[in-house]
C-alpha positions as CSV (number, residue, x, y, z in Angstrom):
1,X,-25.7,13.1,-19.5
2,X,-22.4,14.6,-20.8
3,X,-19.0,13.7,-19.0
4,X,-18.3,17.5,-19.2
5,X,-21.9,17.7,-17.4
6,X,-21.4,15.3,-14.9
7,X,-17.8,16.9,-14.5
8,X,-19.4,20.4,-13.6
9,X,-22.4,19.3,-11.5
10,X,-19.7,17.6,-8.8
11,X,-17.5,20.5,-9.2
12,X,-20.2,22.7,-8.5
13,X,-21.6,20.7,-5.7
14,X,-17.5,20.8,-4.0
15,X,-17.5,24.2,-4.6
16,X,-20.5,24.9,-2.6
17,X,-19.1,22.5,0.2
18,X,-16.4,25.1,0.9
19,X,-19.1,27.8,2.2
20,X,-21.8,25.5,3.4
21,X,-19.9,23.3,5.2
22,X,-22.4,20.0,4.0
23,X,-21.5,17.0,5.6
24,X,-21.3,13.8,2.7
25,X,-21.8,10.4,3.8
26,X,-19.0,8.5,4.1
27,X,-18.6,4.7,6.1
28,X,-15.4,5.5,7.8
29,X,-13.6,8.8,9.1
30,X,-10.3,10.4,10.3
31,X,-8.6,10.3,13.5
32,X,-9.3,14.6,14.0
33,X,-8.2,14.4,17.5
34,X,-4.8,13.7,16.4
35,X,-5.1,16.0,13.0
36,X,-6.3,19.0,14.7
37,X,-2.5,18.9,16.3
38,X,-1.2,20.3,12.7
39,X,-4.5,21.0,10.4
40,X,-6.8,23.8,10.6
41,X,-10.3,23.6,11.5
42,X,-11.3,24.7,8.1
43,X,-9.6,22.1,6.3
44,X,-11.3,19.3,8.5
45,X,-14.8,20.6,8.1
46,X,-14.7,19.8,4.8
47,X,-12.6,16.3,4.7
48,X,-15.1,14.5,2.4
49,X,-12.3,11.0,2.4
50,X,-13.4,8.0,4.1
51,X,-10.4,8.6,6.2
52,X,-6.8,8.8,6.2
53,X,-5.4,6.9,3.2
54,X,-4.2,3.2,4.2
55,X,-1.3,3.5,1.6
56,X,0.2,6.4,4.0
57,X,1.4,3.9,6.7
58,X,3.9,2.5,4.0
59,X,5.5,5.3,2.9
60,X,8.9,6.4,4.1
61,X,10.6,10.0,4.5
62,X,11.9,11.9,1.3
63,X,9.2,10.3,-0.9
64,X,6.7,12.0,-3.3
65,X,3.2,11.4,-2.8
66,X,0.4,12.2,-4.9
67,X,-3.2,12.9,-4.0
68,X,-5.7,12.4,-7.2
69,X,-8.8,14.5,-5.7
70,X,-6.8,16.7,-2.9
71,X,-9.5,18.6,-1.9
72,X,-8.9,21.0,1.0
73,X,-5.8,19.3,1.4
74,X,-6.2,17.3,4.7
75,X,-4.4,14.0,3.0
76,X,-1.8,16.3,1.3
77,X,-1.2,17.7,4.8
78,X,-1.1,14.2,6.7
79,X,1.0,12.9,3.4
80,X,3.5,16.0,4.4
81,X,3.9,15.3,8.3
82,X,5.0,11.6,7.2
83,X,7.1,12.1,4.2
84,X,9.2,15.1,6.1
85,X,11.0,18.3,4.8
86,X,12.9,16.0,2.4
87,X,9.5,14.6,0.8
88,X,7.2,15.8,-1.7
89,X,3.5,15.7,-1.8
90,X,1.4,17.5,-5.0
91,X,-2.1,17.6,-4.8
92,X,-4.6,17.6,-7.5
93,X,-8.0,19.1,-7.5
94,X,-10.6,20.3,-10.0
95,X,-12.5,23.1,-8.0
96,X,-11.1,26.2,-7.7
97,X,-12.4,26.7,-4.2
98,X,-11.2,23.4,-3.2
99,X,-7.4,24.8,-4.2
100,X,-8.2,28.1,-3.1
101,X,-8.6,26.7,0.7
102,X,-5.8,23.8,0.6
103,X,-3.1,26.3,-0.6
104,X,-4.5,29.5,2.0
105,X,-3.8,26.8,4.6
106,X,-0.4,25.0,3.3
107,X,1.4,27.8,5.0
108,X,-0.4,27.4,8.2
109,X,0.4,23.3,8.2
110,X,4.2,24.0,7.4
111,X,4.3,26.4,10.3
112,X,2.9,24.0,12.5
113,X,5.0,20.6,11.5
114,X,8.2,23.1,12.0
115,X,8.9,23.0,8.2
116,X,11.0,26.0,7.0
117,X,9.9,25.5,3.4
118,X,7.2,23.9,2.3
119,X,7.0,20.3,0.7
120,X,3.4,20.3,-0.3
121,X,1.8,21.8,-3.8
122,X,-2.0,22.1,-5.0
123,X,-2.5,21.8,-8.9
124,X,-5.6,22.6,-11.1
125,X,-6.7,18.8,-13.1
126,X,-8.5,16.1,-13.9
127,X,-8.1,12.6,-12.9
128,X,-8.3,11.2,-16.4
129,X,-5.4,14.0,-17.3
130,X,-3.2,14.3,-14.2
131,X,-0.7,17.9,-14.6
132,X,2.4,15.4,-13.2
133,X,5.4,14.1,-14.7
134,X,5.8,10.8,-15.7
135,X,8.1,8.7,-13.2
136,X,8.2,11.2,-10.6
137,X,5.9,9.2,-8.0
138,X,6.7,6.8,-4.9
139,X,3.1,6.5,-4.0
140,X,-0.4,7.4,-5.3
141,X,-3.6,7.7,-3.2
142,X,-7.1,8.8,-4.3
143,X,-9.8,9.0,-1.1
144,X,-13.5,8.9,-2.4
145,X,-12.4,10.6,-5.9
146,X,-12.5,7.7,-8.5
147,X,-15.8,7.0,-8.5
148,X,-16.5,10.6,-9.5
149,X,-14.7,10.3,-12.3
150,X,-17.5,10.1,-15.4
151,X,-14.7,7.9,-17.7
152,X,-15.3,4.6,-15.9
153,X,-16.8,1.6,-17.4
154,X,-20.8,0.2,-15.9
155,X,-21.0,2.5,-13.4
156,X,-23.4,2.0,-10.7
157,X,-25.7,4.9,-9.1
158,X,-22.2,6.6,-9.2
159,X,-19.9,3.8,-7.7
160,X,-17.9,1.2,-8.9
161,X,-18.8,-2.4,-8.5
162,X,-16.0,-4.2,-6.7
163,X,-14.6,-6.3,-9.8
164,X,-14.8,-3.6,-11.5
165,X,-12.0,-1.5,-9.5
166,X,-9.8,-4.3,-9.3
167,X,-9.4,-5.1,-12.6
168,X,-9.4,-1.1,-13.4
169,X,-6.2,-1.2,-11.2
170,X,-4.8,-4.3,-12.9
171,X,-5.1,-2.6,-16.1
172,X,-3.9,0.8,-15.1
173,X,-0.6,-1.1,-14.3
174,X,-0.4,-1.7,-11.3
175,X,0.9,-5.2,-9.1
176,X,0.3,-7.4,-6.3
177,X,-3.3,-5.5,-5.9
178,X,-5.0,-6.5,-2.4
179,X,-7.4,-5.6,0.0
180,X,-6.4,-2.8,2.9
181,X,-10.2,-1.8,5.1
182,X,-13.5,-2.8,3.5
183,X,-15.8,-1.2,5.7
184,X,-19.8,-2.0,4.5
185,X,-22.4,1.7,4.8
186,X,-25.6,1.0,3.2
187,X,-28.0,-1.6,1.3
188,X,-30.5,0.4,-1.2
189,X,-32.6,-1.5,-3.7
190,X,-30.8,-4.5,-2.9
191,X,-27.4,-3.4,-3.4
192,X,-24.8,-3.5,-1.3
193,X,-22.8,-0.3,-1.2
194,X,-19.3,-0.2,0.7
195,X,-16.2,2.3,1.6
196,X,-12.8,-0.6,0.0
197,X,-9.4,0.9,0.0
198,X,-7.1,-1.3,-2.2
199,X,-3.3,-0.9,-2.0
200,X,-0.9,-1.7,-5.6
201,X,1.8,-1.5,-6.7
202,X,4.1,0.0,-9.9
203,X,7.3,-1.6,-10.5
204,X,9.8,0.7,-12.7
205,X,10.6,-0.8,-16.2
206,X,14.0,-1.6,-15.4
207,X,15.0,-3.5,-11.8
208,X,18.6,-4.2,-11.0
209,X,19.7,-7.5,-9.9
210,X,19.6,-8.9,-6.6
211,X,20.3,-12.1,-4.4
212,X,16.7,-13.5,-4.7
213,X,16.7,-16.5,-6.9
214,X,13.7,-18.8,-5.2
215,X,10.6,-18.2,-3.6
216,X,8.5,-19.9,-1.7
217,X,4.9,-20.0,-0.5
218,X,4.5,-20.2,2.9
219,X,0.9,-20.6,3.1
220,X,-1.7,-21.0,4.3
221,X,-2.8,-21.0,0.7
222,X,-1.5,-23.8,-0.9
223,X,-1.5,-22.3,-4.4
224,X,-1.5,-18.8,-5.5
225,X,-0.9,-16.7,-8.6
226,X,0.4,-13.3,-9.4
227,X,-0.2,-11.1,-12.2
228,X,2.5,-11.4,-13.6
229,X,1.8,-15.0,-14.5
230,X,4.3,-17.0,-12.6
231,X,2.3,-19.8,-10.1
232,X,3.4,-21.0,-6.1
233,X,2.4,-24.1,-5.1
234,X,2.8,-24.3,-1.0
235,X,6.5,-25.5,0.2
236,X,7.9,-26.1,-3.3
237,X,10.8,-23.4,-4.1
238,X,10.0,-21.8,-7.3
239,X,12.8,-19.6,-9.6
240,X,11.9,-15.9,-10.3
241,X,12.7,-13.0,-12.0
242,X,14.5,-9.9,-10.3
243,X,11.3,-8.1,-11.3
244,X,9.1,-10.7,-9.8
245,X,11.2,-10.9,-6.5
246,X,10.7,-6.6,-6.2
247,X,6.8,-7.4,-6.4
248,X,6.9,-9.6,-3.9
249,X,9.4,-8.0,-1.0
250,X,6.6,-5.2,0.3
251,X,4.2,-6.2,2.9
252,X,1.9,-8.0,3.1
253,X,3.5,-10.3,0.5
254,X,6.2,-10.7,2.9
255,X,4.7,-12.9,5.1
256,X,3.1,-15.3,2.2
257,X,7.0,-16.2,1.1
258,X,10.6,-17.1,1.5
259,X,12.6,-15.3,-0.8
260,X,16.3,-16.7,-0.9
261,X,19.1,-17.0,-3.2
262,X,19.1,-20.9,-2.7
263,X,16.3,-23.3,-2.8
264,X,15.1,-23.9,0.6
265,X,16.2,-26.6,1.1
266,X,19.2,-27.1,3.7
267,X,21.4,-30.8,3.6
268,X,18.9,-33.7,4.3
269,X,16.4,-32.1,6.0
270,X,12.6,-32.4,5.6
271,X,10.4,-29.8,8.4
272,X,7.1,-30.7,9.5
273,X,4.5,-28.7,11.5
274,X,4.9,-29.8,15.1
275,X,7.2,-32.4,14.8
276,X,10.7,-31.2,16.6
277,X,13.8,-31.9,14.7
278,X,17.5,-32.2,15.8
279,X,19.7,-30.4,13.5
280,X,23.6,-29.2,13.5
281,X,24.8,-25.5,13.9
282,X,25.3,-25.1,10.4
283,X,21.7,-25.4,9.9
284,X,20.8,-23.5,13.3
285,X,22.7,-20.6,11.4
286,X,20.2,-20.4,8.7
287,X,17.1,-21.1,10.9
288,X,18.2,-18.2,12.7
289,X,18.8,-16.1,10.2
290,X,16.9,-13.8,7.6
291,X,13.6,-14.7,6.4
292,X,13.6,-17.8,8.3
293,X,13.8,-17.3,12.0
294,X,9.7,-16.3,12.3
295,X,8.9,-19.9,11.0
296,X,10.8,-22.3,13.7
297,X,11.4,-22.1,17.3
298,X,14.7,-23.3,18.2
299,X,15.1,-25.1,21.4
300,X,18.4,-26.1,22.9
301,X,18.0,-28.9,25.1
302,X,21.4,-29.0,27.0
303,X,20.4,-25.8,28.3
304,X,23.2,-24.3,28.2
305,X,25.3,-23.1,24.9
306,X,26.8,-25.1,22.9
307,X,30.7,-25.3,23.2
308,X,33.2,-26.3,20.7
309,X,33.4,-25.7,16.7
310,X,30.4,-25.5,14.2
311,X,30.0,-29.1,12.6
312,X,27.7,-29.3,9.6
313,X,25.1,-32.3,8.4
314,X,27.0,-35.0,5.9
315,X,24.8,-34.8,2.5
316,X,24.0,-38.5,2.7
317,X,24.0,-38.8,6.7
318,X,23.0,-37.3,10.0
319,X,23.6,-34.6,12.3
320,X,27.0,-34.4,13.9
């Protein structure tokens, strides 16, 4: 069969989803009790996602969303509530009837989130030939739409085998790929057939400087990788790139590292887990500051605080 075939047959089927209202399975759903506050009941009858995007919880006001596969627009519309009047959200569709009902009801949405001009658009496309501009994107999300997509390598009874999405998204461009909801919906013939929602990442080509110098792992892995080659081995402060530091700021990375401009690695001191250790003000400072106050608890045993001026560790002694 002919991609342009394939192309029209799930067109066509979309298209008749509009007027029959026929439900496709899908593992997961939305929240409609809190979507019916905004959408209309047309637009949620035929929300054919496996609910609402995981990559919307990360983005922040004034951004520019795009959804690859927009439907009747219910992820366009949620997309618009979060980014606010100052965002952006474009929508992307191939059936006509899909547009036709996402743009009759964009006016209705604006209306309802108090918007006095609207902040969403629906465009006529492909996902293998997107109608957007180059660099113009904070965050992309696609819900149930790539494995319709006829250009995609060993497909599988018309889904993608796991590895086979990841490494898509690798080679697409995009960084520090991970895991968001893996919810499992059927076994047939053997195979295992599940709703994943992956979150990436795009870096732009050029990233200013900043104060991160050294990272390192946390845990509890005690050696990881990332795609862009460099390698953490658990408690050992490792140099990086500005571009490497960007990748590795956004959650969940977050929690996996210390990112500083220094080693970390304060006067003498060696921390183990569990073991208390008596340190000066100059090091409760850092302890208690930035990245490093969710690691240690800091207990002050006079009970009372401390009087009298900082004093700092010796290199080759003890605390003060």
């Amino acid at each position: 069969m002919s991609d342009e075939t394939i192309t029209q047959q799930v067109s066509e089927r979309y298209a008749r989803a509009v007027t029959s209202g026929e439900q496709m399975c899908c593992p997961t759903g939305y929240n409609f009790d809190d979507l019916r506050s905004f959408v209309p009941e047309e637009v949620l009858r035929v929300s054919y996602g496996c609910g609402t995007p995981a990559g919307l919880a990360t983005v922040r006001p004034g951004e520019t969303v795009l959804d690859i596969g927009s439907g009747g627009g219910i992820d366009c519309f949620e997309a618009s509530r979060r980014v606010g009047q100052t965002g952006r959200v474009i929508g992307v569709d191939m059936t006509d009837e899909m547009l036709a009902m996402a743009r009759r009801n964009a006016p209705i949405v604006m209306a309802n989130l108090g918007y006095p001009a609207p902040n969403v658009e629906f465009r006529k496309g492909h996902a293998e030939n997107l109608p957007v501009e180059d660099g113009g994107i904070d965050l992309i999300i696609s819900n149930c739409v790539i494995n319709l997509a006829p250009d995609k390598a060993n497909c599988l009874s018309g889904a993608l085998p796991v590895w086979e999405y990841l490494r898509g998204l690798v080679q697409a461009g995009f960084l520090g790929v991970h895991q968001m909801k893996y919810s499992p919906w059927s076994v047939i013939d053997g195979i295992h057939f599940v709703s994943l929602t992956l979150t990436g990442y795009k870096l732009p080509n050029a990233v200013e400087p900043n104060e991160v110098g050294y990272v390192t792992l946390v845990g509890p892995f005690s050696r990881a990788a990332d795609e862009l080659g460099q390698t953490y081995h658990r408690g050992k402060p490792e140099p990086v790139s500005a571009r490497t530091a960007q990748l590795l700021k956004p959650p969940p990375f977050e929690r996996l590292f210390l990112l500083s401009d220094q080693p970390v690695s304060h006067d003498h001191h060696v921390y183990r887990r569990g073991i208390p250790l008596e340190i000066c003000s100059k090091t409760l400072d850092v302890l208690e500051s930035g990245p490093y106050s969710r690691h240690f608890a800091v207990i002050n045993r006079a009970t009372e605080a401390v009087a009298g001026e900082a004093v700092s560790c010796e290199p080759g002694g003890s605390c003060c």
